[in-house]
N, C-alpha and C positions, 0 to 999 in steps of 0.2 A: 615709798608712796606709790599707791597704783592709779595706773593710767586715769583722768575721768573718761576717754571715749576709748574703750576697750576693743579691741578687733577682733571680732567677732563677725561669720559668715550669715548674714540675716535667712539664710534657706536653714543654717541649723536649727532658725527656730520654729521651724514648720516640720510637722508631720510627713513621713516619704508614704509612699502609698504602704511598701510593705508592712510599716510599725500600723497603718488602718489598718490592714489585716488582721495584724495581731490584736489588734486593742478589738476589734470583733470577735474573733475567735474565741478570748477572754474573757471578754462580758458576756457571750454566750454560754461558754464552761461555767462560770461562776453563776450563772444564773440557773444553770438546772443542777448545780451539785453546791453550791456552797450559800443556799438563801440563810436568812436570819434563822431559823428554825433550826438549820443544821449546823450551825455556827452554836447556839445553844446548846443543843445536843454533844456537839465535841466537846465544849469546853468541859464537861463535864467526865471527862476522860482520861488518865491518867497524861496521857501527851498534848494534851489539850486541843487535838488539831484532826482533823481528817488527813490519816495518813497515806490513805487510797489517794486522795487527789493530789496530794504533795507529792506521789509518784508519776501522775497523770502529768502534773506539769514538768516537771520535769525528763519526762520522757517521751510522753507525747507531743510536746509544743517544744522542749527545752530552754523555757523558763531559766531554771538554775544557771544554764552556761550560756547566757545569750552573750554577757560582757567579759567571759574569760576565753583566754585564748587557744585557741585550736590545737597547740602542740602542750596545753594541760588540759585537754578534752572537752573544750569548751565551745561554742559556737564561733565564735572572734567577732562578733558584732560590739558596739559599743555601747555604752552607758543610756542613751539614746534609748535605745531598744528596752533595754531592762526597766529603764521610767516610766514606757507605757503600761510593761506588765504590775507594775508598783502602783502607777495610778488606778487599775485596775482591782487591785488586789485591794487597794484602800474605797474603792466604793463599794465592795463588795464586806469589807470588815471581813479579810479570810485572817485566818487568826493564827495561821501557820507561820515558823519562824523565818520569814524571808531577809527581814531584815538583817538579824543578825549573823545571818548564815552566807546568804548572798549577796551583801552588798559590806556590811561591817566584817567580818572574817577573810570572805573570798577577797575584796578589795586591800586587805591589811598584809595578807600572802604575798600579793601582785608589788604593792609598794615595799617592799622589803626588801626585795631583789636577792630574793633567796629561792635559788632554783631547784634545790633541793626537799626543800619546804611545799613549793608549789606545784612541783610531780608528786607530792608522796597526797598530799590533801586536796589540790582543787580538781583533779575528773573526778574524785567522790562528792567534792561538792556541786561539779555538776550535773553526775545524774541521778544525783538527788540519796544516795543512801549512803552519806555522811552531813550531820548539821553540825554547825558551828558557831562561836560565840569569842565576844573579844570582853576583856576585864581588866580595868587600871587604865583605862583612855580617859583619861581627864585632866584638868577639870573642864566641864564642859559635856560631860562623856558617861553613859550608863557604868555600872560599876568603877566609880570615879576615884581619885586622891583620898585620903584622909585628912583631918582637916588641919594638921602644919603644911600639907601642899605636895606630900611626900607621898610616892606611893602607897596604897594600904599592902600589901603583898612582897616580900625579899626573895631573891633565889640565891642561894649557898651551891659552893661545890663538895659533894659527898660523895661518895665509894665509888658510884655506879656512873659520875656526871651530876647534872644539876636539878637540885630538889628546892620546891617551893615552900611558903611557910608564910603565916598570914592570912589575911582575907580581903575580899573584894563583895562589896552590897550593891544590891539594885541591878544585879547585870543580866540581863536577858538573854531569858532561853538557858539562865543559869542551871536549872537543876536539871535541865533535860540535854542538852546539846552536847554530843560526842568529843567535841573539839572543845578545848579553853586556848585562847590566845590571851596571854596575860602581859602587860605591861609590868614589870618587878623590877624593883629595887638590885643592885648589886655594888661591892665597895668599889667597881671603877664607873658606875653611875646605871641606870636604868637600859635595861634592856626588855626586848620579846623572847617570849618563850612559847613554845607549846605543850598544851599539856593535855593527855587525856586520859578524863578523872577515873579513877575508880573507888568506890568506899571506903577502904582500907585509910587512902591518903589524904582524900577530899569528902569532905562533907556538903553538899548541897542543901539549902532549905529553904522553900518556896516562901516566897514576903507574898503579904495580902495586898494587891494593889489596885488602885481605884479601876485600871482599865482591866479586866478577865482575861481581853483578848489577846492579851500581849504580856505573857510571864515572866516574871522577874524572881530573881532568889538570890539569896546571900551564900556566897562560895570561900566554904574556910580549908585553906590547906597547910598538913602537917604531914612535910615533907613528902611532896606530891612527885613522883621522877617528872623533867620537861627537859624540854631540846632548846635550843638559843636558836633564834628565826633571825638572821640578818645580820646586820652589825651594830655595835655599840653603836654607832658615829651616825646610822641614820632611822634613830629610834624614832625621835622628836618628829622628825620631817615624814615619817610614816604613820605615825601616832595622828597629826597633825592634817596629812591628807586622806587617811579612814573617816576622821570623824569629817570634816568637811564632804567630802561625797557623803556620806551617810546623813548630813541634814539636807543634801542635794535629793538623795530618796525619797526623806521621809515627807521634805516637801510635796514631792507628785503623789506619795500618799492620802496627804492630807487636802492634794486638789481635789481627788479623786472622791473623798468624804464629801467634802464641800457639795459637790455637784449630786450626788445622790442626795443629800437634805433637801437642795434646792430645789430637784427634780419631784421628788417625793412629794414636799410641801405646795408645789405648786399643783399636782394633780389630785392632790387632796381639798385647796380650796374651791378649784374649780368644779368639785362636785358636792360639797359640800355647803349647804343653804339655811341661811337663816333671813329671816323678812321676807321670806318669799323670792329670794336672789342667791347665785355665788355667794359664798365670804370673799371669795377673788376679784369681783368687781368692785368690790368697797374700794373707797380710794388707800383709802391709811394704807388695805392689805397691800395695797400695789407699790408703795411707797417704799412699803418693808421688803419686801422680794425685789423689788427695784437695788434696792441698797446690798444686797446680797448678790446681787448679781453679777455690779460692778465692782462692789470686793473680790468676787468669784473670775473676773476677768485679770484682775489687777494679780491675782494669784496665779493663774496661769502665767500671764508674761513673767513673772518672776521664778516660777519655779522651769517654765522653760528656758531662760537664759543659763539658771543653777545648772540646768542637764546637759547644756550645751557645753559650759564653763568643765563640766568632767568629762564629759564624751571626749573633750580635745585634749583634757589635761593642761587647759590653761592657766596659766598662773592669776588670771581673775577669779582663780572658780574661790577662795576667802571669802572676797568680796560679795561674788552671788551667792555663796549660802548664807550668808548670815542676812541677806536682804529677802532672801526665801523662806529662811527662817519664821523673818518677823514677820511676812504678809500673808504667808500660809499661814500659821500658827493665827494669825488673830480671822481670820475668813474661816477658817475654822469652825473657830469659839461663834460666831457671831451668823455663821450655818446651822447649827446644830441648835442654839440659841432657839433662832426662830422655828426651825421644825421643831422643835414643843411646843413652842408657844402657840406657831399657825395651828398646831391640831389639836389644840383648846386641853381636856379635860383627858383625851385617849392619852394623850401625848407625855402625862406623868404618870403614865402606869408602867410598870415591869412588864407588861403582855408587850408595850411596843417598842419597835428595836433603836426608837429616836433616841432612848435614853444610853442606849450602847454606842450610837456615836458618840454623843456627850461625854461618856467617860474616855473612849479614844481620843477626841482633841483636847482634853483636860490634860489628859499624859504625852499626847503627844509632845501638847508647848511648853514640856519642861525637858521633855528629855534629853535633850541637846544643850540644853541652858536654857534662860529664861530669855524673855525677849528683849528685855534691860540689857540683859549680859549680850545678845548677839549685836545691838546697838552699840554700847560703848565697844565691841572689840572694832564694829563695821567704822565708828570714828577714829581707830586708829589705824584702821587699814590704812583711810583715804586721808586721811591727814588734818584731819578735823580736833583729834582727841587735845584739851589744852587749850583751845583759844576763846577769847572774850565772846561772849552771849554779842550777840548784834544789837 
């Protein structure tokens, strides 16, 4: 059972001046190279991203290694840092694989504690000219279990070492990312592997999915060569803290959405008139933006306590994602919500980019689980799961 008052440094959950820097620098990048227009325009591209700026951050800012460690070529800042550019990245709706390259992949390396693993792969994933991807992290987890619970993916030992076999759906960044980290099956129980795909072994094929901006595809492999990352003995516990930081991410993502709706919608009422006034002086409007707001507030302290809970690698941090989970994920839905709605008639057309967020916190709040499933795990973290209704 975890602590109820968790110790925790309350300046962790404030901003240092430097991560202001950053979170400047960033919203300025993204605002003259990555607007909705250009975010359209990529998606439409076989890699679906601007690859010029996925170089830019990662070389000019170093983005990619802010949270990996210096002696695998990374910046050694912490998880901290890498939230702001995540928040960033998520008001911006940049559509490049951050996630599962640098915070799911690079984070799954680090937890392994396979040092072998983590010089051969994480300086390329930090400056930026190797992407990556993880497959069989579930349940709970993009390319998840199958449904007796069991991984969808085995690995066999054959001539050369260990080959995969099987498949894994829904896993991001699947048909394009250089690296697979795959959660498999094996007869003395589940391990990681690495694997990187080539045709011959592995088939990729892009799934249609409601959000463009964030690619997902079904990865079948016959007899794929991969390497074993770590040890049998601490799959689970690595498996287990990927994906927890990873909803620790996707939360400052999804602040980060939040705040551009509410930002958007609120300069759009205040110019916008009907009766001869604002729509933003009506009261109802004030009412609604009012209610968004303090959802929007309530999201932040949640998803900063999440980032703190990783930056330190606390054993709270279960606890905080799955309660970041659920208040991001619904600030979200109820962001986005209203940037349609505030902007009447424009606001259900394909010209405007409100309905691009919609479909990001539509996928967002499933991706991880639903928000059912992060409650009933967060009642058993804390010791709640099992006992009588009050």
């Amino acid at each position: 059972m975890h602590r109820r008052h968790p110790e925790i440094d309350p300046q962790l959950l404030s901003e240092t001046d430097e991560q202001r820097q950053l979170r400047t620098v960033l919203r300025d990048l993204y605002a003259e190279a990555s607007g909705v227009e250009e975010v359209r325009k990529h998606l439409a591209t076989p890699r679906g991203y601007d690859e010029a700026l996925w170089g830019r951050l990662a070389g000019e800012i170093g983005v990619h290694g802010l949270a990996i460690p210096e002696e695998c070529g990374g910046s050694g800042f912490t998880f901290a840092e890498l939230a702001v550019a995540l928040e960033e990245s998520g008001r911006a709706l940049y559509c490049a694989p951050l996630l599962p390259t640098v915070v799911l992949a690079a984070n799954a390396l680090l937890f392994s504690g396979d040092r072998t693993a983590c010089e051969r792969y994480l300086p390329r994933i930090a400056d930026g000219t190797l992407t990556a991807t993880v497959a069989g992290f579930g349940p709970g987890g993009p390319g998840g279990l199958d449904e007796s619970g069991e991984p969808g993916v085995t690995a066999e030992q054959g001539a050369n070492g260990w080959v995969l076999r099987g498949q894994a759906d829904f896993v991001l960044d699947g048909a394009g990312a250089d690296l697979l980290l795959v959660r498999a099956g094996t007869p003395a129980g589940p391990r990681i592997f690495a694997c990187e795909p080539v045709p011959d072994t592995c088939r990729r094929t892009p799934r249609r999915v409601l959000d463009e901006t964030r690619r997902q595809a079904l990865v079948e492999f016959g007899g794929a060569p991969a390497t074993a990352v770590g040890t049998a003995e601490g799959v689970e516990g690595t498996v287990s803290a990927t994906l927890d930081t990873g909803r620790a991410a996707l939360a400052a993502e999804q602040v980060g959405g939040s705040g551009h709706a509410l930002d958007a919608t609120v300069a759009f009422v205040a110019q916008r008139h009907q009766f001869g006034r604002p729509i933003g002086s009506f009261q109802a409007v004030k009412h609604r933006l009012a209610d968004v707001l303090v959802a929007l507030e309530a999201a932040r302290s949640g998803s900063a306590y999440a980032t703190a809970c990783a930056a330190i690698a606390s054993p709270q941090l279960p606890v905080a994602a799955c309660a970041a989970a659920v208040v991001c994920s619904e600030t979200f839905r109820l962001a986005t919500a209203e940037y349609v709605q505030l902007h009447g008639g424009i606001g259900f057309t394909w010209e405007h980019p409100a309905h691009l967020y919609v479909r990001r916190a539509r996928g967002a709040e499933v991706l991880f689980g639903t928000a059912d499933q992060h409650r009933t795990r967060l009642a058993g973290l804390v010791g709640l799961a099992g006992r009588p209704a009050a």
